[in-house]
BANU-905749 format. One record per atom (N, C-alpha, C, O): residue in one letter; y, x negated, z. Coordinates in pm, whole numbers, plus 50000, padded with zeros to 5 digits. Example, Ala and Ser with C-alpha at 12.3 -4.5 7.8 and 13.67 -1.06 7.14 Angstrom:
REM BANU-905749
A494314868150780/A495504877050780/A496704868050780/A496684857650846/S497754871550708/S498944863350714/S500034871050787/S501144865950804/
This chain:
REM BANU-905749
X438692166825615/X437902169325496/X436482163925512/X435522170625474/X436342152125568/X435202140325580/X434412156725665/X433732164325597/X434702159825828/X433802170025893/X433492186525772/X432432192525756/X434202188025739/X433842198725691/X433102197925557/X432642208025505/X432972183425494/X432062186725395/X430912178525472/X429942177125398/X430702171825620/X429192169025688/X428782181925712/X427632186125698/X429902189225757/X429342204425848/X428252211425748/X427052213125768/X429152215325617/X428362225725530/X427352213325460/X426432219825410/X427162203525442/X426212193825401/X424752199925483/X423702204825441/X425342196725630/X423982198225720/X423792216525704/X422672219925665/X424432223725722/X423832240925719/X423402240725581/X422572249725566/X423572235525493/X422792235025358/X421142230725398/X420252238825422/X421042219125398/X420062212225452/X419252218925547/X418052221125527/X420032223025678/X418852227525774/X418682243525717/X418002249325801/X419042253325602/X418582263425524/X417982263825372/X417702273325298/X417862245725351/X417322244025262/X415512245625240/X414922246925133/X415012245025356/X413572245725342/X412742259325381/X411542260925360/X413712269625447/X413252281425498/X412872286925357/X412532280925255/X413042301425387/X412612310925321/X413602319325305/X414022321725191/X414172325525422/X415572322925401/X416542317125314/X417302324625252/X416622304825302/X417882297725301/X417832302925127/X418762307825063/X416402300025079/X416212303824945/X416822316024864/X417392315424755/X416562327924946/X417602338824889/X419182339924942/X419632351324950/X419822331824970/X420852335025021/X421832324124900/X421782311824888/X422662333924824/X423282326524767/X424602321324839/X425312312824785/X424892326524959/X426022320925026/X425702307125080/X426622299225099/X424302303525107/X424002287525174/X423872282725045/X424822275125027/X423292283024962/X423542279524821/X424682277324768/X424912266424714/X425572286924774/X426992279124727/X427332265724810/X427932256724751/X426982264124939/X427552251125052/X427222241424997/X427902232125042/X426422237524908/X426172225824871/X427122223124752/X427022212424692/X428242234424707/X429122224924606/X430192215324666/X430862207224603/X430242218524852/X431152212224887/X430382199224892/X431202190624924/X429272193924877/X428772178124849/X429982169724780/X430432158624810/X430462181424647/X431242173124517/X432572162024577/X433132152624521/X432792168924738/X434092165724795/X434202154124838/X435202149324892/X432612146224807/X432332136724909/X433252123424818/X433792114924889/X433382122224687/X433852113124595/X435302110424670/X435792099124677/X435732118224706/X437212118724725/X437132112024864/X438262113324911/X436672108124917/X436422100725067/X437172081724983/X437762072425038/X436682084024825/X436662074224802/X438512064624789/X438542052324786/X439082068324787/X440422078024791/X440782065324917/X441642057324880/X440282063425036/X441152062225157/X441132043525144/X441902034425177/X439562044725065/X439462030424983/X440012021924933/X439942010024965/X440862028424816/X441692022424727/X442902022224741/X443302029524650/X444172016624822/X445422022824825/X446162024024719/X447252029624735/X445932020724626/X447042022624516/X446282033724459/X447122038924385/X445372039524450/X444672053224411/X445002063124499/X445182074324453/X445142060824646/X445392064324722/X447142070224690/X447312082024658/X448132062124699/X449062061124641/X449482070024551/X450442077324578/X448582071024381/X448542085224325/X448532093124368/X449592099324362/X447442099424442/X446902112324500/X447642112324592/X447612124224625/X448532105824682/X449642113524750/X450652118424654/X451362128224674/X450672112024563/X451852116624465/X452122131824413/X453022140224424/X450592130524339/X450032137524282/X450462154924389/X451072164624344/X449972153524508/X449632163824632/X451362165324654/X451812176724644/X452432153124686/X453612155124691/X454762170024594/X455632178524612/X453952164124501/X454932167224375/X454082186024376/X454392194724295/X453282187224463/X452682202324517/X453952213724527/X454032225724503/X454812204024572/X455552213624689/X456382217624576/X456842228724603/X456872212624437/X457782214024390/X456902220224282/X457512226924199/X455882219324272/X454772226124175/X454752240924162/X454662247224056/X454872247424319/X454652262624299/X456182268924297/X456272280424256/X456972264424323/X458262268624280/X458122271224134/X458402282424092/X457662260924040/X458202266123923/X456562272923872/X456402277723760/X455652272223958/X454382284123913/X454742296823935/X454362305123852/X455462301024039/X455672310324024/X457002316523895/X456922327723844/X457982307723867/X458372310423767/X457812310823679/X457972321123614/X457022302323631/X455672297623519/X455262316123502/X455822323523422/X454372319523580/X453792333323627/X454682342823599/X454122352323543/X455712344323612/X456942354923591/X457172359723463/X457152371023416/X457522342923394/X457482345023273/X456272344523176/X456592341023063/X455162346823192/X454072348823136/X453762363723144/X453332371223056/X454092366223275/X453452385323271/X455062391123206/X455172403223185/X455802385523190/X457252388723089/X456372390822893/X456172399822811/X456182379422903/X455482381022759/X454372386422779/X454022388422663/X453522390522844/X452342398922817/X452862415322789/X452292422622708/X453802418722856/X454272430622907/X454402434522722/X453832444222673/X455412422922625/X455992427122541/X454582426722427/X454402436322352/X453792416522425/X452592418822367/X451712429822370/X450972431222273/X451612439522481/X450882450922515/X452012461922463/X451722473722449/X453512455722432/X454452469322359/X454052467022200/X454062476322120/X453682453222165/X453742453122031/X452492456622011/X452562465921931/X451252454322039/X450182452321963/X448922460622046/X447732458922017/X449232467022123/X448302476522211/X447702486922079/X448222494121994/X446272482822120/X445622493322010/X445252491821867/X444712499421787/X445882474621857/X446052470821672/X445122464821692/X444352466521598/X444692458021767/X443522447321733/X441932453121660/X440902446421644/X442092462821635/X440532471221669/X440972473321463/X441912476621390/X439092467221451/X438972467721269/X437202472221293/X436642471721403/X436602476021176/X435622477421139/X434432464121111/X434992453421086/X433892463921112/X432132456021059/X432672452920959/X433172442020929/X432552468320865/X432432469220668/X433992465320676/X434532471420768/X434982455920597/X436082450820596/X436532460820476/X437712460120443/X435632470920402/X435862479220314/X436892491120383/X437722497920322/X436622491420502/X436942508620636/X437552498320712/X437312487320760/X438782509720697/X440082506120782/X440342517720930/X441312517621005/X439402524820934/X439432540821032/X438312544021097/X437232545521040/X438472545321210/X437012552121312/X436752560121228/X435572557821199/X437302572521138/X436292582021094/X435502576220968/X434622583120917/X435802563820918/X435602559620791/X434322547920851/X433392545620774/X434332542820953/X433642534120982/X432542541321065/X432532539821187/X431732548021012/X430432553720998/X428952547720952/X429002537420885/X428082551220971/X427382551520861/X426712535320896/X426782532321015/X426182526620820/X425742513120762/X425982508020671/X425772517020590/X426382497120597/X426442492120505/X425882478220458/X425292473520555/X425822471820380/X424472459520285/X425522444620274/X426222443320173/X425562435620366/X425362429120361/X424992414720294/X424162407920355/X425572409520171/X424922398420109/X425362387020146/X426542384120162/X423932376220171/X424542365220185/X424212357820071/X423462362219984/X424932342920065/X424262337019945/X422872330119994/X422032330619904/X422442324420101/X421002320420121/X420092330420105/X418942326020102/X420212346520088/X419892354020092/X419442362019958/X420422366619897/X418252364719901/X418022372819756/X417922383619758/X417812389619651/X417932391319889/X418152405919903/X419442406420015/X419882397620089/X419792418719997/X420872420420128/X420142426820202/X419012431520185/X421202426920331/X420562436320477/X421642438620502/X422772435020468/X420802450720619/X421812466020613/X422262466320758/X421472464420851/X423142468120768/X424132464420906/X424662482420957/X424592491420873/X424972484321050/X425422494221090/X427192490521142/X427522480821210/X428262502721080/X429402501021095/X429462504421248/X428732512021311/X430642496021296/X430822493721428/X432102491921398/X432462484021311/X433262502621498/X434622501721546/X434692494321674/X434262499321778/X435492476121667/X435442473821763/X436972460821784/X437912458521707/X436842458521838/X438292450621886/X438002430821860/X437022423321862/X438772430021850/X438892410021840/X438552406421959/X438922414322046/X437952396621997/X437592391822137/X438712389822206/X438522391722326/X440192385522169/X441462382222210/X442342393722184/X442732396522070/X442702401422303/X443632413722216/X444532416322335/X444682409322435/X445132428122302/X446572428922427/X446382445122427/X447172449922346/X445812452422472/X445372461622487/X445662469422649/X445652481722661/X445942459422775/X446652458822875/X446632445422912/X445962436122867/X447802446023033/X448122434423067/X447412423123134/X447682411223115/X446522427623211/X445662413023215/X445242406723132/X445392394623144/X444492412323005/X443772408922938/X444752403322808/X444212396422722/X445992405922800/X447732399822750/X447472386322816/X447022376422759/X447782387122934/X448052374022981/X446652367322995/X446932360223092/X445452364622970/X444002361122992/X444872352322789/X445292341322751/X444642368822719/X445052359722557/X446182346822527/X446172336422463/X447142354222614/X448552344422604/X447762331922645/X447762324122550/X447052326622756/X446822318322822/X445962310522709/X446222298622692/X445052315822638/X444092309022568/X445132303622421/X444742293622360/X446442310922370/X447092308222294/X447512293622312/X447452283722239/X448002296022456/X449022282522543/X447772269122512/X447932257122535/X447032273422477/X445732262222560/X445732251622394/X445312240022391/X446202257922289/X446182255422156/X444732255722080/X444562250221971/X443852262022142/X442632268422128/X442312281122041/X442632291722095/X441732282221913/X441922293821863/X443302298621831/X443372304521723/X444262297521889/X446202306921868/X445992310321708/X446062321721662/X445672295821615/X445772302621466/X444972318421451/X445532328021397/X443482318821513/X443432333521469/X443782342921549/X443652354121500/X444242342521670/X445132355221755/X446232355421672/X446682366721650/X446932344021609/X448222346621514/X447532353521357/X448522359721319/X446962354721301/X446422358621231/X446392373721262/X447092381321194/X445632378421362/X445272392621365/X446722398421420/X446882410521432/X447572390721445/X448902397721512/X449642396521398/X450722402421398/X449332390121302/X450082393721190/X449912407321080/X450762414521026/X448412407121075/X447572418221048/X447342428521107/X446292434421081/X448122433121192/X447812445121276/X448652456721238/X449822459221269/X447922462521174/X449222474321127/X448922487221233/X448342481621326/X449012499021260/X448672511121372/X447812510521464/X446902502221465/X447952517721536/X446842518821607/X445802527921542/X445832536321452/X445202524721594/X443192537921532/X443502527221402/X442312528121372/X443982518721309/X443752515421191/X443782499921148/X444542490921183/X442612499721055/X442372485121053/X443632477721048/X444802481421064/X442892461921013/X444322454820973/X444262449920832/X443212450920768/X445632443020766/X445702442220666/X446282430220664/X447252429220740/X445902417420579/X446112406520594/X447892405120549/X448222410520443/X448722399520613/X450062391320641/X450642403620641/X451492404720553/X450422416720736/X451332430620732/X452672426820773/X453662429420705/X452702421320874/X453892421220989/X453772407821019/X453122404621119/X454502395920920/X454642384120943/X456242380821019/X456852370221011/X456472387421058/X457382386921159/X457192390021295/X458052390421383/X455632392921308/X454942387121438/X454802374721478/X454572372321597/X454912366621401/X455142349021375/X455572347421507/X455022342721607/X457372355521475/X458432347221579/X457782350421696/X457102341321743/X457812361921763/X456832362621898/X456152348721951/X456422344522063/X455382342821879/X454382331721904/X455552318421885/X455472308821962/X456552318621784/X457332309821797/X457732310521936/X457252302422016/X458572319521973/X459012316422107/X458332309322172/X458612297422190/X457252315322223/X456472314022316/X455852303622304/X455362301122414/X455502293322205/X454962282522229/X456242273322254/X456022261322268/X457482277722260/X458692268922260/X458972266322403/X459292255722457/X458702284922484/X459032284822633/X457832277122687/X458092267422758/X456562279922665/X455302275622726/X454942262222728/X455372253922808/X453932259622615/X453352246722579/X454262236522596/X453912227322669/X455782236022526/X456582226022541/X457822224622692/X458002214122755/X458582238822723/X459112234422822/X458562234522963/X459082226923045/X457612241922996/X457082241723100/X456632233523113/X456992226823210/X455202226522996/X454612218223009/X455532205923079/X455052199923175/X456982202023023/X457432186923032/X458032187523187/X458242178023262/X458322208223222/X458582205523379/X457782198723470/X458042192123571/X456372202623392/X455672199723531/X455312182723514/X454762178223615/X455502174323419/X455332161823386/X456492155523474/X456292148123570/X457362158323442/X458842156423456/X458742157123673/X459522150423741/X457852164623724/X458142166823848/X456992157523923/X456852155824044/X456292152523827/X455282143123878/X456412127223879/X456852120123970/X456522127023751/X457542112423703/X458382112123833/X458122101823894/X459442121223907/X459992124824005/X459622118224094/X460182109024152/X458752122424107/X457772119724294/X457402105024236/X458202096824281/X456822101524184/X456722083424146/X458322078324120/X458432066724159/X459282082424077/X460212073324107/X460842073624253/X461242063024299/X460932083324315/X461412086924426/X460552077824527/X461202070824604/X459162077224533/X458242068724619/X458862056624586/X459412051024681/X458922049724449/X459452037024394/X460822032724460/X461062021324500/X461572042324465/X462552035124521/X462692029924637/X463612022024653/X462112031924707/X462082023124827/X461722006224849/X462191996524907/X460462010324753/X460341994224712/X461321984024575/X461331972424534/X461991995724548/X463561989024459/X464101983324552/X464341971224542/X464431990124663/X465531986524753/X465441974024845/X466301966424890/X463701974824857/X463221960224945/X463691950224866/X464201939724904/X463491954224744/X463311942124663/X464921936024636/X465251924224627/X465631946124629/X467271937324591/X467181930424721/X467151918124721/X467151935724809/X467561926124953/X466971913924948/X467611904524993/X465751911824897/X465851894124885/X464651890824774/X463491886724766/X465881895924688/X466011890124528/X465851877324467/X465351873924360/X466531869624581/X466761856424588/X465921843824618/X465911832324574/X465031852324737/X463831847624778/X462901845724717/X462901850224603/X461801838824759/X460331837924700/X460671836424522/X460361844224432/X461321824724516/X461621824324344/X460521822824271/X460431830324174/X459651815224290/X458111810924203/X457421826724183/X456771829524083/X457701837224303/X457001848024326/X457071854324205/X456091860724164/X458471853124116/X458781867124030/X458221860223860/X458241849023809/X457891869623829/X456641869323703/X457831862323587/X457521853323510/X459731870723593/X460321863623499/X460531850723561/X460371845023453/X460761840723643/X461221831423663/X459801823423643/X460271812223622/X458751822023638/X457181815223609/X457531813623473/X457521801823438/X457991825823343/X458271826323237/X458951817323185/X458651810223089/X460091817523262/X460711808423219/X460711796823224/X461381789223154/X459711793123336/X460021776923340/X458761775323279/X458681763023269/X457651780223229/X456841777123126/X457261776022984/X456711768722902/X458451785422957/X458851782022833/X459471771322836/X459301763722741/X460421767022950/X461091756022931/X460621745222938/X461021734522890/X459621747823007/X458441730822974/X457851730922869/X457601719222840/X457361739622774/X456461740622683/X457571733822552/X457171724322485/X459001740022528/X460061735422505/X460381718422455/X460621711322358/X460191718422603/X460461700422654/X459691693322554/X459991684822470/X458711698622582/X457031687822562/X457001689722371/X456601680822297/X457511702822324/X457861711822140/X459091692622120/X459121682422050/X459691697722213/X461281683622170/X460351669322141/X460041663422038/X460091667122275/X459581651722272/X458461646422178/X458301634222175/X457661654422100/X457181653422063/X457451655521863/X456621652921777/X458831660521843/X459301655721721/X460041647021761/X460711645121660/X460371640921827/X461351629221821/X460781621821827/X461161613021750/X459511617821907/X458731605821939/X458101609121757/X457401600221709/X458281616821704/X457301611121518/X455711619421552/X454881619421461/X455411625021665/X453441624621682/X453111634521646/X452281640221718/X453621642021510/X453381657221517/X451691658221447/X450821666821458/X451741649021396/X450071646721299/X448941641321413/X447711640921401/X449921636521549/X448431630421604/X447921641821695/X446901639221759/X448451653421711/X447771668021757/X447961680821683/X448151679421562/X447961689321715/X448161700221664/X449211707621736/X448931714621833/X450261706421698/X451611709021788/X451881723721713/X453031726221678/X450921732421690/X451291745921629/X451431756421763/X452271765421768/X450431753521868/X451091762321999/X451941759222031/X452681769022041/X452671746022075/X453661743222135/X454671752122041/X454991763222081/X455151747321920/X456071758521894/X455751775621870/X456221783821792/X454831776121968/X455141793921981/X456511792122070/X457421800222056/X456611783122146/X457461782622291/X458901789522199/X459591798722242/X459061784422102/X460521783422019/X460441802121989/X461551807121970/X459471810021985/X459661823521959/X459851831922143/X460431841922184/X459201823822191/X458981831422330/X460621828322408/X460841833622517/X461371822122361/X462371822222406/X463781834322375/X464861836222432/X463201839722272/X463981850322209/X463481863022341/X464291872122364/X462281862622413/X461561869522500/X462871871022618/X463261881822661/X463431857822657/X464471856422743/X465501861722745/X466211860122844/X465891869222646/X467061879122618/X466661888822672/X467601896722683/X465701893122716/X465281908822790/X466101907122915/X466951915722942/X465911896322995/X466461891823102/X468361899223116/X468871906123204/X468861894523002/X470331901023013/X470421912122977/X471521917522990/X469701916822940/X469881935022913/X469101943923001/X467921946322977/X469841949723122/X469301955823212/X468861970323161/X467921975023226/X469301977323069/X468541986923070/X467021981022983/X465881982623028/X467311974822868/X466031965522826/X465031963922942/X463911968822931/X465321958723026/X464821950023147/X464071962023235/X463081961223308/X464931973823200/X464381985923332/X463131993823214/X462081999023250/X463461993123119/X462291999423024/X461361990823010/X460371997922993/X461011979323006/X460391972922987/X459161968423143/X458011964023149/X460201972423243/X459551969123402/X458671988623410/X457561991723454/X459561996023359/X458482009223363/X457392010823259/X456592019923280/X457242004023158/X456071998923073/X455021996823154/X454022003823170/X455461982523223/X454321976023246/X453811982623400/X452671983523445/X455261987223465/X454231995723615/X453402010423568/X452732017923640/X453642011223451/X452872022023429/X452132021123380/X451332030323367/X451962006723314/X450062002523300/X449402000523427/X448342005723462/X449971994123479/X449731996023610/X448722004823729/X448102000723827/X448812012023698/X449392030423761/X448052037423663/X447412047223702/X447792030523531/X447212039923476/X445582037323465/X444902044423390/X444952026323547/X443752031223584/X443552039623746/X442432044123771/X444112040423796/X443342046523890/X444132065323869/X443552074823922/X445012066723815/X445392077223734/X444112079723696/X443362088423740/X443892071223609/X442202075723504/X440922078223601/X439942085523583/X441232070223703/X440282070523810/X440282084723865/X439172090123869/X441632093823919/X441592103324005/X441052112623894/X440102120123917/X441792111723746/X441182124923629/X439722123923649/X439182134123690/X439022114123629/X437542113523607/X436952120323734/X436102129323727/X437432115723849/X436722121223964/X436892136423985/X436222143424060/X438132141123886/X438652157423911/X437662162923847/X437052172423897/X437192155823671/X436192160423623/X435282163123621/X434842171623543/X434192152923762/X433162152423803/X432932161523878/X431922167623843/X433592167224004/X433842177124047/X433562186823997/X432402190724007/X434792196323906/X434252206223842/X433172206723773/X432502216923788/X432882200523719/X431412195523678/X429892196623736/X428732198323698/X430492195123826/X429392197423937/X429582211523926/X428902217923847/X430692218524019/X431122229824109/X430272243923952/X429462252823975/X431002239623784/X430392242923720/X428432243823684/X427732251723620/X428262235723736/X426592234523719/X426272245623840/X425802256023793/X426402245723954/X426082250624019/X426542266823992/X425772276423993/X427572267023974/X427742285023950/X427442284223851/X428332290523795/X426572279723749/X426782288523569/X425282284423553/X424842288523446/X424122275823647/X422992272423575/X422192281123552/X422012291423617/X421552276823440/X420502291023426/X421512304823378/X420942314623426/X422192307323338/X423492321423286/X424042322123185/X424602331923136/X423892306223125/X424672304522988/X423232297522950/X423042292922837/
């Protein structure tokens, strides 16, 4: 990765000053591979490092269910282009429900406005429609995204014929359609592909489970519960001796008895599933800055890769 983003770095560079290099939007694109350079950062950090193998692992088990993912998406587009091909399409004037009716111009009032203006009728379609199947699955996708869906559900409720406007709540049993589909989509797919990451991090994890029973026993000061405990039990000691000796007025013995609540803490200890929820808590605080680390750097990226194809177009 490191040579191939020096390679196109330098043919950027040595076509950056010609005359040449200037009209050629193909040496121009080479410089988005610069963005790649962050990720060098990666070999740096091993426990970031660590993610992003994870992350790349859990690949392999990724397009198995993309392509199911994909299957069943052009499944529901197919049935969206049976239901609603041709409904999406209404008039300007909300008066004209019909190409032959939507003629002509019509006036316009606003309220900032003390006169109206005169608009010309226009037969034309919703920006989101199912009219064929790419453009099914382009909508489905923006539904999935939870972006806008209320008004694609809206006009799919309102869609009465084709050639003819729509009519508000016609066919509210277009609903279920979108029920499904946010049931198959947004929620079960989504938790597959969560679910196949969680995977690949416990699966890496176990190995270091396994080091660890083998000498359990060892390095006692090492483990975070046994420090616990013998801080509570000194803190304890020092809570005792100090009502018995009478000296509770000559300090402020109100921390010491926190010790008397932190011992109820020690019951986690005998409850192993307690104990296993509580150890995936905290490794997954753990885990979750350089997580935050790899998102931010994904963002920066496109970010870039976006500036460069869209400047100056939008």
């Amino acid at each position: 990765m490191d040579a191939v983003v020096v390679i196109c770095a330098a043919v950027s560079f040595a076509f950056e000053g010609s005359a040449a290099g200037q009209n050629l939007s193909t040496i121009k694109s080479l410089r988005v591979l610069r963005v790649l350079r962050p990720l060098k950062t990666i070999k740096r950090v091993p426990k970031l490092k660590a993610v992003f193998d994870c992350v790349v692992n859990s690949l392999k088990n990724v397009i198995s269910i993309l392509i199911v993912y994909i299957l069943f998406h052009f499944i529901f587009a197919v049935i969206a282009v049976q239901l609603f091909n041709g409904k999406f399409f209404f008039c300007t004037d909300e008066s004209k429900h019909t190409p032959e009716e939507c003629k002509g111009s019509y006036f316009v009032f606003d309220r900032d406005e003390q006169l109206p203006r005169r608009e010309a009728r226009i037969w034309t379609t919703q920006s989101f429609h199912y009219d064929n199947v790419a453009t099914a699955m382009l909508t489905l996708f923006a539904v999935q995204t939870g972006e806008g869906w209320p008004q694609v559900l809206q006009n799919s409720m309102a869609a009465t014929y084709e050639d003819k406007g729509p009519i508000q709540n016609f066919r509210i049993e277009m609903s279920i359609f979108y029920i499904v589909y946010f049931v198959i989509f947004p929620f079960f797919f989504v938790n597959i592909f969560v679910a196949l990451i969680i995977i690949t991090f416990q699966e890496q994890g176990e190995a270091e489970l396994q080091d660890g029973e083998i000498d359990k026993n060892q390095n006692f000061f090492k483990d975070p519960w046994n420090i616990f405990d013998l801080i509570t039990v000194i803190g304890s000691i020092i809570d005792a001796l100090v009502i018995v000796k009478g000296e509770e007025n000559a300090f402020n013995v109100g921390f010491l008895r926190l010790f008397r609540a932190a011992r109820l803490i020690k019951l986690l200890r005998q409850g192993y599933t307690i104990r296993i929820l509580l150890w995936t808590f905290v490794q997954s605080f753990k885990a979750l800055p350089y997580v935050c680390l790899l998102i931010a750097m994904l963002f920066f990226i496109y970010a870039i890769i976006g500036m460069q194809a869209s400047r100056g177009r939008i």
